[in-house]
C-alpha positions as CSV (number, residue, x, y, z in Angstrom):
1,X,84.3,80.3,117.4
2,X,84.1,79.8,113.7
3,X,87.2,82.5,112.6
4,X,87.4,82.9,108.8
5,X,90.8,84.1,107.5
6,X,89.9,86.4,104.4
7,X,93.1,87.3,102.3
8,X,92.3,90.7,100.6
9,X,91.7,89.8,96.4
10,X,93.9,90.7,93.7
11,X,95.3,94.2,94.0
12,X,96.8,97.0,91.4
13,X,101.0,96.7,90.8
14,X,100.8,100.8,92.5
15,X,98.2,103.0,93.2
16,X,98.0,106.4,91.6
17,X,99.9,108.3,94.2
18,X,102.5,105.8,94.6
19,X,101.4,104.6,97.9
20,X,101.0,100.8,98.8
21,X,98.3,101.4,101.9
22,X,96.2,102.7,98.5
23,X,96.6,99.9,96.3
24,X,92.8,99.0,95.0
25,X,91.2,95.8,93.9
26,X,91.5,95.2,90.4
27,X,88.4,94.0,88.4
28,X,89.4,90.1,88.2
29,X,90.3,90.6,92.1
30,X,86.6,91.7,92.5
31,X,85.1,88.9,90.2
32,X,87.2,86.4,91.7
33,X,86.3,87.7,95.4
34,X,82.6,87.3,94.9
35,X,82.9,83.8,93.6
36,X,84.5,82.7,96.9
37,X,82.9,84.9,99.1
38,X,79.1,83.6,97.4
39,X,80.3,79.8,97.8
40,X,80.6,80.7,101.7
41,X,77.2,82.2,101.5
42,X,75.5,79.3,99.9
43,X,77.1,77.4,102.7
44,X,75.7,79.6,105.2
45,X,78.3,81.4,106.7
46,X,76.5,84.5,108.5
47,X,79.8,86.5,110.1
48,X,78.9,88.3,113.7
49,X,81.9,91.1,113.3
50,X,84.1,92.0,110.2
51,X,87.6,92.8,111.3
52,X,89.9,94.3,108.4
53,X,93.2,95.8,108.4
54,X,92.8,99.8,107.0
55,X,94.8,99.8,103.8
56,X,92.3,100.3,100.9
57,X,92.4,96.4,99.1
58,X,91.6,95.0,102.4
59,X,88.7,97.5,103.1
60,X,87.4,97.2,99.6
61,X,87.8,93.3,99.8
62,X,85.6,93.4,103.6
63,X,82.9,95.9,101.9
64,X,82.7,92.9,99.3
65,X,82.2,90.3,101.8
66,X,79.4,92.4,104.0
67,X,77.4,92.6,100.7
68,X,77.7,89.4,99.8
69,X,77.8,87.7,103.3
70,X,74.6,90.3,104.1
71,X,76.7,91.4,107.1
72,X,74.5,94.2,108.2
73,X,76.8,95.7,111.1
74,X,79.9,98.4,110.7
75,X,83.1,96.8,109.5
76,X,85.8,97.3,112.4
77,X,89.3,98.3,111.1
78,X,92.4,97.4,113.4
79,X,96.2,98.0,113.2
80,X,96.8,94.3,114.0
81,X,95.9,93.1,110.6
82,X,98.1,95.5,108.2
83,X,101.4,94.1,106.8
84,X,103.6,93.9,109.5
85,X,101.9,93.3,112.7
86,X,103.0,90.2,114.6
87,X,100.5,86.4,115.2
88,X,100.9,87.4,118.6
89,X,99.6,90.9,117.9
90,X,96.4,89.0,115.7
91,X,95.5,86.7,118.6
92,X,95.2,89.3,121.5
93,X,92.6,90.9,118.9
94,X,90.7,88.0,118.5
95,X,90.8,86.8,122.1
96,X,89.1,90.4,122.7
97,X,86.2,89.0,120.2
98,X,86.1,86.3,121.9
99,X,82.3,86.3,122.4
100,X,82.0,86.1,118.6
101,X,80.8,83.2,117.3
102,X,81.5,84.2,113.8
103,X,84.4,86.2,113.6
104,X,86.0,87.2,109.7
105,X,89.5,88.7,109.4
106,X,90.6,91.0,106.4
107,X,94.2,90.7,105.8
108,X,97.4,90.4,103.9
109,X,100.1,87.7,103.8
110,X,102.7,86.5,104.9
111,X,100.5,87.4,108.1
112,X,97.7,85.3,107.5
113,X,100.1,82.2,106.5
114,X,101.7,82.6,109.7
115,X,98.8,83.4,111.6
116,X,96.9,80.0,110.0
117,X,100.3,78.0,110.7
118,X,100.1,79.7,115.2
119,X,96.2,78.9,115.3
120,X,96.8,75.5,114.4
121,X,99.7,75.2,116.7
122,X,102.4,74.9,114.5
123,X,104.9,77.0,113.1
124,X,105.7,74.1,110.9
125,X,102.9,74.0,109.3
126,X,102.6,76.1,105.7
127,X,99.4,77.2,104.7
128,X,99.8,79.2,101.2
129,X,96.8,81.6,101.7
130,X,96.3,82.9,98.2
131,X,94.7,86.4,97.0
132,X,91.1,86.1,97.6
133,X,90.7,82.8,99.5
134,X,89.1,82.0,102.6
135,X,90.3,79.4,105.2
136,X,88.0,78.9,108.3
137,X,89.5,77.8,111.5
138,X,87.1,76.4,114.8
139,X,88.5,77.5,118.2
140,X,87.0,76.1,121.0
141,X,89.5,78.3,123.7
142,X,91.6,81.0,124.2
143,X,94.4,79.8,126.1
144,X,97.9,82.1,125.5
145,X,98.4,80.0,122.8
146,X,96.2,78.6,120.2
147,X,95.3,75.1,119.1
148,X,92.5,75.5,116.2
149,X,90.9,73.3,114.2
150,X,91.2,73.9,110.1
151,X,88.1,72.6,108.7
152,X,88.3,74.4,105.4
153,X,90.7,76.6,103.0
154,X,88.8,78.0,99.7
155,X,90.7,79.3,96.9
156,X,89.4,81.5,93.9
157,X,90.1,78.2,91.6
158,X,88.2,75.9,94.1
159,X,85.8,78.4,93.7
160,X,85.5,78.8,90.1
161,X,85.7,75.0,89.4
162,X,82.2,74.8,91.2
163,X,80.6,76.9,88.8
């Protein structure tokens, strides 16, 4: 499986009713999205299932990546990907996927720093996943715990500088 690890772009301070599940994307946070999410499509990335946690910058940031990834199926929202939930939590969902071979996650750190550090199969390991950037991951099995590969991490700059 080719897993892609998509931290949600740059969000407002507070959302108008005070309420951090409704934070939005901010402009930049958009711009800077589509720059990373088009240098994965000119490298052909072609997700098979969109997986995104429900608070509204992560939902906004996985509408983003269908459009520009031309992911023509529903975006799937799960509980294991909002601020909060546990690696362990993360992995039972994507051992469910299993059968993906292009699987995208649409989340929010520290989660996704420690979830990068467990698929690699390391807590020692620090991977500072920035807003917007996009780290892909090869697993070749789903034992209990994980021993990925990390072929690739793809920050807004990285993006940018290519332009």
């Amino acid at each position: 499986m080719q897993l892609y690890l998509l931290r949600h772009g740059i969000a407002e301070e507070n959302s108008p009713n005070g309420s951090d599940a409704d934070r939005g994307l901010t402009a930049e946070g958009r711009r800077k999205l589509r720059q990373v999410l088009q240098a994965a499509a000119d490298v052909g990335i072609e997700p098979t299932l969109i997986l995104t946690s429900p608070l509204k910058r992560a939902v906004q940031t996985a509408e983003i990546a269908r459009q520009v990834l031309k992911y023509k199926n529903e975006l799937l929202r799960t509980k294991a990907l909002v601020p909060g939930a546990t690696v362990e939590q993360v992995w039972d969902e994507i051992r469910a996927h299993r059968g993906e071979p292009s699987l995208v996650l649409v989340g929010h750190n520290p989660l996704f720093g420690e979830l990068a550090a467990y698929l690699l199969g390391s807590k020692d390991v620090q991977i500072d996943v920035k807003k917007g950037a996009l780290l892909r991951i090869d697993l070749e099995s789903f034992p209990a715990h994980p021993r990925g590969v990390l072929r690739w991490h793809l920050t807004a700059k990285l993006a940018a500088d290519r332009e």
